[in-house]
C-alpha positions as CSV (number, residue, x, y, z in Angstrom):
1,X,95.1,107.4,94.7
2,X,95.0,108.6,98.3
3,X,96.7,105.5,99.8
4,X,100.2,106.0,100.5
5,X,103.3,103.5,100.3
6,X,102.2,100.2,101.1
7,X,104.8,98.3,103.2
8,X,106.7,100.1,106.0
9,X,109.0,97.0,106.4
10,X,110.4,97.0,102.8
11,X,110.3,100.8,102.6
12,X,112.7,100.3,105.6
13,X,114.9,97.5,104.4
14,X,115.4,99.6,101.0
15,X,117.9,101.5,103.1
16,X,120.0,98.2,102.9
17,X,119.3,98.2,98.8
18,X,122.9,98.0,96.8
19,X,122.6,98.9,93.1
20,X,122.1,96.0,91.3
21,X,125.4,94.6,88.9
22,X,124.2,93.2,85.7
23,X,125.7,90.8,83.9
24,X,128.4,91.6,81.4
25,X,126.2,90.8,78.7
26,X,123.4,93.6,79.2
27,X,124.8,96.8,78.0
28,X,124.4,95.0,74.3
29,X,121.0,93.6,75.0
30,X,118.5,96.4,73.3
31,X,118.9,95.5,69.4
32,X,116.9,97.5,67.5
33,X,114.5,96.0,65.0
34,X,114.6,92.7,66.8
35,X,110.7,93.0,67.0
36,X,109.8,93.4,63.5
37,X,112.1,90.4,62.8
38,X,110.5,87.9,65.5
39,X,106.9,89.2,65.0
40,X,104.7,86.3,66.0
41,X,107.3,83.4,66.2
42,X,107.0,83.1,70.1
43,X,103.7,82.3,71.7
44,X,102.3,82.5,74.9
45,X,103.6,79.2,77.0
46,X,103.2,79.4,80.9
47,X,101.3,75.5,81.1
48,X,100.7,73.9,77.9
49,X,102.9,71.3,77.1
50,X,102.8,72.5,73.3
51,X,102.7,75.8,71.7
52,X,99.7,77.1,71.4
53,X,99.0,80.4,69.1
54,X,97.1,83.5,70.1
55,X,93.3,82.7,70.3
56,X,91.5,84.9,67.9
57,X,88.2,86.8,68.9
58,X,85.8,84.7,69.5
59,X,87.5,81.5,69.4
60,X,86.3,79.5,72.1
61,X,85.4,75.4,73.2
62,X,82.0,75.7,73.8
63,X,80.9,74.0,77.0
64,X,83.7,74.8,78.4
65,X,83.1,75.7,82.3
66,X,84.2,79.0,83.3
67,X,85.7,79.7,87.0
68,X,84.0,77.9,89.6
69,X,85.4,79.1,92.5
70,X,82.4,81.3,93.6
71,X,79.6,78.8,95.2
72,X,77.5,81.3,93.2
73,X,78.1,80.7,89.0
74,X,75.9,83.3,88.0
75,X,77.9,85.9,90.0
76,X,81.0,84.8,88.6
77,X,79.6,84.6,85.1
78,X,78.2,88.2,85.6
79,X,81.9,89.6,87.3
80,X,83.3,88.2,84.3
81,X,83.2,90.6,81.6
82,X,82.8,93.5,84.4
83,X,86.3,93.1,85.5
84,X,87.2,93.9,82.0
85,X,84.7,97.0,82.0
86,X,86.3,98.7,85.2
87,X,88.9,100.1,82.5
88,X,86.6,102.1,80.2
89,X,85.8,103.9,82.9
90,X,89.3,104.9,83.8
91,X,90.1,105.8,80.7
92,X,91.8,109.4,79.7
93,X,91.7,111.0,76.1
94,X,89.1,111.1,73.4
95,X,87.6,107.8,73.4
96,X,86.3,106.7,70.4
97,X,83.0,106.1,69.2
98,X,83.0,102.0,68.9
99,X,84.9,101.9,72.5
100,X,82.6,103.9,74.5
101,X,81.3,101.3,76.5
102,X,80.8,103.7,79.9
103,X,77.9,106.2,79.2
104,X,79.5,108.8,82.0
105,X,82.8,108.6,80.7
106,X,83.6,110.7,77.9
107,X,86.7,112.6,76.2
108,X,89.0,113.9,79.1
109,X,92.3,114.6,79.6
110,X,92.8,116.5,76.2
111,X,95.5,118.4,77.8
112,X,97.9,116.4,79.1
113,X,101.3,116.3,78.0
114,X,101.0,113.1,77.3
115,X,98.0,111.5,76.3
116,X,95.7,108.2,76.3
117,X,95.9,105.7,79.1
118,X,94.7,105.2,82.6
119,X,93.1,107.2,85.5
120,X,95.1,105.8,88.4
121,X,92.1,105.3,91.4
122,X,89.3,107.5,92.5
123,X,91.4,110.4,91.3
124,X,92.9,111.6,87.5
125,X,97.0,111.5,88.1
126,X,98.7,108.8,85.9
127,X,101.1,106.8,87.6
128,X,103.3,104.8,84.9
129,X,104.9,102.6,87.2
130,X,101.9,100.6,88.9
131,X,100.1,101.4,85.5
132,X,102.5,99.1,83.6
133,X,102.0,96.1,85.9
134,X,98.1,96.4,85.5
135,X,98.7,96.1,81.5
136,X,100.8,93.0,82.1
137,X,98.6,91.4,84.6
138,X,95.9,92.2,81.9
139,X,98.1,90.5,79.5
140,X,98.6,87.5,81.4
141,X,95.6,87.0,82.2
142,X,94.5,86.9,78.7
143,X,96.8,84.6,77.8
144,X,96.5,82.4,80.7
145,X,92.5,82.1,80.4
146,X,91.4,83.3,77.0
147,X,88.2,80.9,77.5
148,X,86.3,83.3,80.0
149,X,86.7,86.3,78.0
150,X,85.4,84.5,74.8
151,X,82.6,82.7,76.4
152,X,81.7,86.1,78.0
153,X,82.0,88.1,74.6
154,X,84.4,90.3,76.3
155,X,88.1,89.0,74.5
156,X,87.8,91.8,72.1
157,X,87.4,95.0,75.4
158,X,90.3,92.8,76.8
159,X,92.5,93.7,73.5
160,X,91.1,97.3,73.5
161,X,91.8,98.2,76.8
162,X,95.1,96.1,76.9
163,X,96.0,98.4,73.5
164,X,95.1,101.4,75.0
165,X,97.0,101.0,78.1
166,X,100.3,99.8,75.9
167,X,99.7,102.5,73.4
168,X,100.4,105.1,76.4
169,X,103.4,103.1,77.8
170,X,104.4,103.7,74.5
171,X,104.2,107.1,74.5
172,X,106.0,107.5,78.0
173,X,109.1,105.5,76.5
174,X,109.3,107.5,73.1
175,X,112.6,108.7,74.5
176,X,114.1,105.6,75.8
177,X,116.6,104.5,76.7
178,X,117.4,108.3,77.3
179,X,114.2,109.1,79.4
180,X,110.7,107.7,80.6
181,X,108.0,109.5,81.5
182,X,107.0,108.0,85.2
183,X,103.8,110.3,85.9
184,X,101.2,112.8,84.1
185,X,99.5,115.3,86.3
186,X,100.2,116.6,89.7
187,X,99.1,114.3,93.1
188,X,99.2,117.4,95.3
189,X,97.0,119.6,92.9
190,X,94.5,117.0,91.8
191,X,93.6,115.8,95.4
192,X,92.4,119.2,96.4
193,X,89.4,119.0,94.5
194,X,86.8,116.3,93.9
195,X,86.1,116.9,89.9
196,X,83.6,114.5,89.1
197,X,83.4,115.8,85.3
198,X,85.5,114.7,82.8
199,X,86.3,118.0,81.5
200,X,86.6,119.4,84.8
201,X,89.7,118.1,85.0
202,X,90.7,120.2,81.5
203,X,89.3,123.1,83.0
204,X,90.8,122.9,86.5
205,X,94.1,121.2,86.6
206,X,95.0,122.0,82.9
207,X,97.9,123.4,83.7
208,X,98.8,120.6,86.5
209,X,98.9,118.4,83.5
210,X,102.7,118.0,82.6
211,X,105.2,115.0,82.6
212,X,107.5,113.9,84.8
213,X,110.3,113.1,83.3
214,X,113.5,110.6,84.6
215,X,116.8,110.4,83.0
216,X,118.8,107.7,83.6
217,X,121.7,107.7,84.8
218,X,121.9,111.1,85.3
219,X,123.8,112.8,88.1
220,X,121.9,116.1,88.2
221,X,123.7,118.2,91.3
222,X,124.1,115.4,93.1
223,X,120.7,113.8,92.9
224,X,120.9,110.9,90.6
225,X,117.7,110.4,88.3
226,X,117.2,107.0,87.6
227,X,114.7,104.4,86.6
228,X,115.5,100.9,86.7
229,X,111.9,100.1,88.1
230,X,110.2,101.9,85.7
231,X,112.1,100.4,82.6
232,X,111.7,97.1,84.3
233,X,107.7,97.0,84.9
234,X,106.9,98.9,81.5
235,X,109.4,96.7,79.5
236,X,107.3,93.8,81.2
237,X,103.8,95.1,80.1
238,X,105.2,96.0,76.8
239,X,106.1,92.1,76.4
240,X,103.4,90.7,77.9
241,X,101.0,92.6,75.5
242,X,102.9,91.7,72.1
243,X,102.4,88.3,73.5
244,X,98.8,88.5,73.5
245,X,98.9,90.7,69.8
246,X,100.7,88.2,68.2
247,X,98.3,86.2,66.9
248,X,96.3,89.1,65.3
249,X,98.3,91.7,64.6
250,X,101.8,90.8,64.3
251,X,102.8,94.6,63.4
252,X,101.6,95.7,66.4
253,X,103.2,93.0,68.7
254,X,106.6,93.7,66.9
255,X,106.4,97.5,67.8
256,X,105.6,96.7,71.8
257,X,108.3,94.1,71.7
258,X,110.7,97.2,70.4
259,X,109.4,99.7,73.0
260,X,109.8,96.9,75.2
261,X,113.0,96.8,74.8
262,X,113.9,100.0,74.9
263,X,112.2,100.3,78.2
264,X,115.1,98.0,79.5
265,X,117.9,99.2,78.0
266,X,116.8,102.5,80.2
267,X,116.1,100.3,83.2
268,X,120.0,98.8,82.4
269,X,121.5,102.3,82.1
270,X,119.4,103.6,85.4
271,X,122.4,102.3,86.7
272,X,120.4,100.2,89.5
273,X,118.4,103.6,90.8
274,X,114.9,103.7,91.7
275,X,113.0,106.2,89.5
276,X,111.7,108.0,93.1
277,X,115.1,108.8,93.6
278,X,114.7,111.6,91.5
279,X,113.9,115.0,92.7
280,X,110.6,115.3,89.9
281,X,109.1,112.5,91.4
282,X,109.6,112.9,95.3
283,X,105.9,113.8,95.3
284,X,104.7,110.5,93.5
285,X,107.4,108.6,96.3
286,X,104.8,109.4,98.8
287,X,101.7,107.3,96.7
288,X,103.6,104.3,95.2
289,X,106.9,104.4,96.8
290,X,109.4,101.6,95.3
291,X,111.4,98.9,97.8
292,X,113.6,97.7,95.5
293,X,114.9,96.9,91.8
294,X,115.2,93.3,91.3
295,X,111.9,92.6,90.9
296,X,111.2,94.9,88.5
297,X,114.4,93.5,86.2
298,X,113.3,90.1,86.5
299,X,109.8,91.0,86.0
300,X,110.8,92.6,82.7
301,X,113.2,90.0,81.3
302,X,111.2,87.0,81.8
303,X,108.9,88.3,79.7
304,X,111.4,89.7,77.3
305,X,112.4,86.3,77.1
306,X,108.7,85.1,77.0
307,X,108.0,86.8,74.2
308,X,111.6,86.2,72.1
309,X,112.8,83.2,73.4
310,X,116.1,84.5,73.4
311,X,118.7,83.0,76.2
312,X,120.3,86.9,76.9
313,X,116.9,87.6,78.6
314,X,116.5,84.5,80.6
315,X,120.1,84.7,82.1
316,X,119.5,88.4,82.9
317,X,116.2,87.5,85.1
318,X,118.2,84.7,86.6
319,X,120.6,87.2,87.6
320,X,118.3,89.8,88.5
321,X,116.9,87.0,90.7
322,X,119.7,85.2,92.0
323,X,122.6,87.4,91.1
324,X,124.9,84.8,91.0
325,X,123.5,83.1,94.0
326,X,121.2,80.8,95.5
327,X,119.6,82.9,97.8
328,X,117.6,85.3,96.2
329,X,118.9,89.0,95.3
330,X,117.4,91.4,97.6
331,X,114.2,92.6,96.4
332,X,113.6,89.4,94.1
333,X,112.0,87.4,97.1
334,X,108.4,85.5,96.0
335,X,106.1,87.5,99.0
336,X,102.8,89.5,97.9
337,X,102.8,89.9,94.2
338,X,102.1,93.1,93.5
339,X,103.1,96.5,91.4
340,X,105.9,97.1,94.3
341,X,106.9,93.1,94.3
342,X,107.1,91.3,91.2
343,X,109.1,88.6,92.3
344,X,106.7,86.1,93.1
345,X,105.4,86.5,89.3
346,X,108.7,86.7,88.1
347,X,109.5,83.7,89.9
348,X,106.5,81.5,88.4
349,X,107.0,82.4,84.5
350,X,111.2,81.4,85.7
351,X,110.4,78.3,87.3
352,X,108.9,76.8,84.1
353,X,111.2,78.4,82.0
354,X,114.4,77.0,84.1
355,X,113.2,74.0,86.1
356,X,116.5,73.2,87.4
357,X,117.1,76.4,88.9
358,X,116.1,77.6,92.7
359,X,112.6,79.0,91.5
360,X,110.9,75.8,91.9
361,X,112.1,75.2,95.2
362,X,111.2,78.8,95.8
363,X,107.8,78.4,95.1
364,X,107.1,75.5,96.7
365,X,108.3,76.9,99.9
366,X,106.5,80.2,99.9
367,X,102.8,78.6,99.0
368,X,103.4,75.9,101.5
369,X,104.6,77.9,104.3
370,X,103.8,81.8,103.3
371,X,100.4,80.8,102.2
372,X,98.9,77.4,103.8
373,X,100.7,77.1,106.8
374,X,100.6,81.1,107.6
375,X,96.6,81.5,107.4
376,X,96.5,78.5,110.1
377,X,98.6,81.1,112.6
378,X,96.2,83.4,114.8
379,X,96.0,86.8,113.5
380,X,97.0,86.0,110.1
381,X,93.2,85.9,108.5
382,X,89.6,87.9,109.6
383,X,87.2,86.2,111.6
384,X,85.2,85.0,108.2
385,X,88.6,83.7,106.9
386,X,90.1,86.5,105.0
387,X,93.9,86.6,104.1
388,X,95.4,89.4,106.4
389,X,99.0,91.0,106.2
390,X,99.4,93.5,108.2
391,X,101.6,95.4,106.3
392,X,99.3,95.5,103.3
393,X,95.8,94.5,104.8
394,X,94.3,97.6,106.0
395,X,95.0,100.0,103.0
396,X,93.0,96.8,100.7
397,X,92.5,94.0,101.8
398,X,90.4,92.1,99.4
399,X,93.1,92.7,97.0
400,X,95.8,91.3,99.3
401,X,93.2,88.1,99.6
402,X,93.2,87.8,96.1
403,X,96.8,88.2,95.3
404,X,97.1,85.1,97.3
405,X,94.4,83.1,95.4
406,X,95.5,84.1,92.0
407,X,99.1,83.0,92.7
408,X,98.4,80.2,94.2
409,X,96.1,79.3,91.1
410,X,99.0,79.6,88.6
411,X,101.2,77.8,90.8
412,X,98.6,75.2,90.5
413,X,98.2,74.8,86.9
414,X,101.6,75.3,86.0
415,X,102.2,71.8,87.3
416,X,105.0,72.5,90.3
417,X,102.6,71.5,92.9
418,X,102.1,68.1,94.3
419,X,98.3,67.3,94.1
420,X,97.9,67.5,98.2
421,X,98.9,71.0,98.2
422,X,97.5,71.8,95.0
423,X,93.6,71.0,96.6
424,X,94.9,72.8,99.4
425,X,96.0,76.1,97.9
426,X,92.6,75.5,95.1
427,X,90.3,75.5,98.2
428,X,92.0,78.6,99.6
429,X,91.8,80.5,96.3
430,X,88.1,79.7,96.6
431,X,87.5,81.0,100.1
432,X,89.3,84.4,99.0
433,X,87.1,84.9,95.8
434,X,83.8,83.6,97.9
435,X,84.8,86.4,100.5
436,X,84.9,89.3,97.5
437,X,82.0,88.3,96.1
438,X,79.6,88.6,99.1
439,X,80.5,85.2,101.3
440,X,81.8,88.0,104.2
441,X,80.3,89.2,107.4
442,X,79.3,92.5,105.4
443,X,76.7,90.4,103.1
444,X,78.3,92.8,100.2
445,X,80.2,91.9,96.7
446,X,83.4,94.1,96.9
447,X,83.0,93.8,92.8
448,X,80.2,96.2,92.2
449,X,77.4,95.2,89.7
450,X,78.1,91.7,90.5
451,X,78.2,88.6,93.0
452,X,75.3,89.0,95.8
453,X,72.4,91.2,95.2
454,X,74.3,94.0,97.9
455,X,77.9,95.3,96.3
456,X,79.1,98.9,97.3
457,X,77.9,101.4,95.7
458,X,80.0,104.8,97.0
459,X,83.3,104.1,96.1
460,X,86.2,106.5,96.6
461,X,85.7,107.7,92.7
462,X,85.2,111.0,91.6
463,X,84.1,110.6,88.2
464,X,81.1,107.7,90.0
465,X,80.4,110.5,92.7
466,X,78.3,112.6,90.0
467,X,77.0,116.0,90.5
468,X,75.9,116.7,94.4
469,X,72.6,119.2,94.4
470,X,74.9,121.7,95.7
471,X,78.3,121.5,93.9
472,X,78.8,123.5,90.4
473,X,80.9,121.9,87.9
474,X,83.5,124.2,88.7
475,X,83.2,124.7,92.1
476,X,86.2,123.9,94.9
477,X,84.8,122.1,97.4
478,X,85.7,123.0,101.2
479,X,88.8,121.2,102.3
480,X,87.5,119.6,105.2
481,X,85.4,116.6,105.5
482,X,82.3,117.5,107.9
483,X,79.9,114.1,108.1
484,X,80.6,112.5,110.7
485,X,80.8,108.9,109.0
486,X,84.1,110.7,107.9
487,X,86.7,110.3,111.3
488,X,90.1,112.4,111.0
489,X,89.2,114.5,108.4
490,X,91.3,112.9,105.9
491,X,91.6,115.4,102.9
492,X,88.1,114.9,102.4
493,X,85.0,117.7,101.6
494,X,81.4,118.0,101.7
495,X,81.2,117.7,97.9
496,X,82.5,114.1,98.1
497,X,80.1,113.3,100.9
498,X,77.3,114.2,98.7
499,X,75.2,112.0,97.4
500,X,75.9,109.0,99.7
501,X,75.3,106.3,96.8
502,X,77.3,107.0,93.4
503,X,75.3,108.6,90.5
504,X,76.7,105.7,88.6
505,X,77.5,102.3,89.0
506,X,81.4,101.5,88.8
507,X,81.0,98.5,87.3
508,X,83.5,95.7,88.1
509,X,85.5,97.7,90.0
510,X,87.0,95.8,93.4
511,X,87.0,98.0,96.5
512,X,89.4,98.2,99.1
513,X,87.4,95.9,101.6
514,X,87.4,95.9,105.5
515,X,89.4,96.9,108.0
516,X,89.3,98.2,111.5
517,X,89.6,102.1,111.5
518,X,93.4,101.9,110.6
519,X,94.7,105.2,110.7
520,X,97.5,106.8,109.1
521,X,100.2,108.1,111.7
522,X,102.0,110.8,109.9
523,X,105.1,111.2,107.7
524,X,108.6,108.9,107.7
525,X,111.5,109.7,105.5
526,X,113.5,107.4,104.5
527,X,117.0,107.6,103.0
528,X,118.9,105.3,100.4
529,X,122.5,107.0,99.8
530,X,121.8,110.7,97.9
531,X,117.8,109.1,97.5
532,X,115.6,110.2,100.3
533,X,112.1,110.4,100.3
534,X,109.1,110.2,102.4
535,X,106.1,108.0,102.8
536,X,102.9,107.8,105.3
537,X,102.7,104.8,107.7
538,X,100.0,102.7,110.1
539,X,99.6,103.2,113.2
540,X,100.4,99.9,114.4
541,X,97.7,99.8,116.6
542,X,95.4,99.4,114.0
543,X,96.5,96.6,111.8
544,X,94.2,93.8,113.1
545,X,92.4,91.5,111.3
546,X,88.8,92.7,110.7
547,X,85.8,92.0,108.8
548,X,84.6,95.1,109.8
549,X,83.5,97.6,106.3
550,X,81.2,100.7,105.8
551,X,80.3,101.7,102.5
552,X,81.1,105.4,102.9
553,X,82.8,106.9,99.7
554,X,85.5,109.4,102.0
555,X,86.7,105.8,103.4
556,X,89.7,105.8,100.8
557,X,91.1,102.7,103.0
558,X,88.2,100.7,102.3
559,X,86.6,101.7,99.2
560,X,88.7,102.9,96.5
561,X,89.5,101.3,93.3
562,X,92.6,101.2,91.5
563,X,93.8,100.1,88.5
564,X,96.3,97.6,89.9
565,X,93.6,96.3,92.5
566,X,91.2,95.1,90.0
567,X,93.9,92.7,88.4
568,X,93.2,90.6,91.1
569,X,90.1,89.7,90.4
570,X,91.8,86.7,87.3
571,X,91.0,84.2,90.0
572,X,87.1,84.5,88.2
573,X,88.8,84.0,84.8
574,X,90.4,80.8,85.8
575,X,88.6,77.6,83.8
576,X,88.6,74.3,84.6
């Protein structure tokens, strides 16, 4: 990923962060074997009124519509199954046989410590922490709208690729709740060379390829290495995906429900640290920086208690929430839901869960006034109607459109809404998804292979790019980005300039989207007690709604992919 921290307003409120108190229940919450004994007695309940089990491959009501919030069916009906497909292409390790379904993407990353899982962006470090909210959001969406994978013969590369992801998360907590892994491969290494191979990355960065490893509650000269994040968000994915195993493979979900919670007795005994408070990962800080802990807790125990139905887990997300109050625990606000704020999703699966709590009221405050009444405000959406946030906007904006859209569509069918603001916040879900699927000034789908005939076609991808005429496998390519279609030469080269459309098509993968030139404005450290690390900010300047998009492949800001972007797209998967 060559974006940087996301929000300089939370990076700068984390200051203000207190370690989180848990309730005097939690140090006895991990109970080994509790998995194999529950196996598939829970299943999935966000909406229905009655349990409903797993649906098995295939499984579908025919007739059913699928998501109609594109004017255009077809495109929807085509971005369907793509948005699935995105993650065979960022796989790593030996893919097998029966999964391959990307030509170009082939066995790689045979030598990392540890193995299997995702490619983060356009690059080949694995981040763990933003990692595990894509496999939940995967999760949930496969267990909120099952129908459009099954109509679209794509339920069964939803369970592979939500496996694969799970199996790794897996493999990163083997230790817990000693240690977590939180990152394979170097940033700094990998993003000196644009290896559009697969096993270029073997042969060049081989030895790049280690952990990084967080213990918690450690105190290691000073520096406490922690994890409560990281426990948190792969504890939630781990849940969430024995949710959506149950029905099939009980085995299976009982192990993820274990290594889930294992994951948060590490996240308990991180002793309310951030996992970039330790010195191994002050590097990955400066890519996916964390604001706070809450979230992540409450993230991970609502599912927990999703999954078990056991009270422990709901009264330690309403703690992690509320901590004791009504006003929300800082950090656990509902505001853009995504891998650095949880809360908003936390918030939804609480609401239903505890209906006479605070989340309802929550809810009904932040999508009436965070989300209808604040794209009414000038400044706050593009010209053609895009949601804008300026804090998030110009690194991708689509997907900050689309975070929007897809809450506000749970929030719909989970019932809390009256039916006024229900059409209301349905109508605005449909202008984001029109907007990323070619109804923009741009004429172009930001979902390549589908919506309008024009989608981009050079995203910010390395393993896309292909092989330029004059770039050997194994060749570095010259640090500095010559075209002139690339301004401030931002880590870029002539190799990744080269050929200006991608060898191969990148299918279903969302790109960043427009903005207007926004620059980054060098480096800001920030400092949390003995934590200190440093991030990349916006010039200011910059951060005004615009429609404006290029499709140039060194444009990192407005067309690379990522594996937590192209969650965003479950607004197509929603049915009606």
């Amino acid at each position: 990923m060559e974006r940087r921290a996301l929000c300089t307003a939370f990076l700068a409120a984390s200051a203000l962060l207190a370690a989180l108190s848990m309730p005097a229940q939690a140090a006895s919450l991990y109970q080994p074997g509790l998995g194999s004994i529950l196996k598939a007695a829970r299943p999935y309940q966000l909406n229905a009124s009655a349990p409903a089990p797993a649906p098995a491959p295939g499984a579908h009501s025919e007739g059913a519509p699928l998501s109609v919030y594109s004017a255009n069916a077809k495109a929807v009906a085509a971005c369907l199954p793509l948005s699935v497909k995105f993650y065979d292409a960022q796989r790593s390790g030996r893919v097998p046989a029966d999964e391959a379904r990307v030509s170009w993407r082939t066995d790689s990353g045979l030598y990392d410590e540890v193995l299997g899982g995702f490619y983060d962006a356009g690059d080949y470090v694995k981040f763990v922490w933003p990692q595990a909210f894509s496999v939940a959001m995967l999760a949930w969406i496969g267990l909120e709208y099952p129908g459009s994978f099954q109509a679209t013969n794509s339920y069964g590369a939803l369970l592979s690729n939500v496996r694969w992801g799970a199996d790794f998360l897996l493999r990163c907590a083997a230790n817990a709740p000693a240690s977590m892994v939180a990152a394979v491969g170097d940033p700094d290494i990998d993003h000196q060379f644009w290896d559009v191979a697969p096993l270029q990355v073997d042969q060049i960065t081989r030895d790049s390829r280690k952990a990084v490893n967080v213990t918690a509650g450690a105190d290691l000269g000073g520096q406490v290495t922690a994890g409560a994040d990281l426990g948190g968000q792969v504890a939630g994915a781990l849940a969430a995906a024995s949710m959506l195993f149950m029905g099939s493979d009980a085995a299976y979900a009982a192990k993820l429900l274990d290594g889930a919670q294992r994951a948060y007795a590490f996240a308990q005994a991180s002793n309310g640290a951030k996992y970039t408070c330790a010195a191994a990962t002050r590097r990955i800080a400066v890519f996916y920086g964390s604001y706070s802990i809450a979230d992540d807790l409450a993230w991970g125990a609502m599912w927990l208690y999703k999954a078990t139905g056991l009270q422990m887990w709901l009264d330690t997300a309403t703690h992690a929430i509320y901590k004791d109050q009504y006003t929300t625990n800082d950090g656990a606000y509902p505001w853009y839901f995504s891998y650095d704020n949880t809360a908003l999703g936390a918030m939804l699966l609480h609401a239903k869960a505890a209906p006479q709590s605070a989340s309802p009221s929550y809810l009904k405050y932040h999508f009436t006034t965070d989300v209808l009444q604040y794209i009414t405000q000038p400044g706050h959406t593009t010209a053609a109607g895009l949601f804008w946030q300026n804090d998030i906007s110009p690194w991708f904006s689509v997907r900050a459109g689309l975070s929007a859209a897809f809450t506000s569509l749970l929030y719909v069918d989970s019932g809390l809404a009256d039916a006024g603001t229900a059409a209301q916040l349905e109508a605005f879900a449909k202008t984001q998804l029109d907007y990323a699927l070619g109804n923009n000034p741009a004429g172009v789908s930001y979902a390549a292979g589908c919506g309008v005939p024009s989608y981009v076609t050079a995203q910010h991808h390395r393993g896309a790019t292909g092989f330029p005429p004059d770039c050997s496998p194994l060749h570095a390519c010259p640090s500095e980005c010559t075209s002139s279609a690339c301004p401030n030469g931002r880590y870029l080269n002539q190799c990744q300039d080269t050929p200006a459309t991608n060898m191969y098509l990148l299918e279903g993968a969302l790109a960043g989207g427009p903005n207007n030139g926004a620059i980054i404005q060098g480096p800001q450290t920030w400092n949390q007690g003995s934590c200190e690390w440093s991030t990349t900010v916006l010039n200011p300047d910059y951060q005004q709604p615009s429609d404006s998009w290029a499709n140039v492949r060194c444009d990192y800001q407005r067309n690379e992919v990522s594996l937590d972007a192209n969650v965003y797209l479950g607004p197509l998967h929603r049915s009606t």
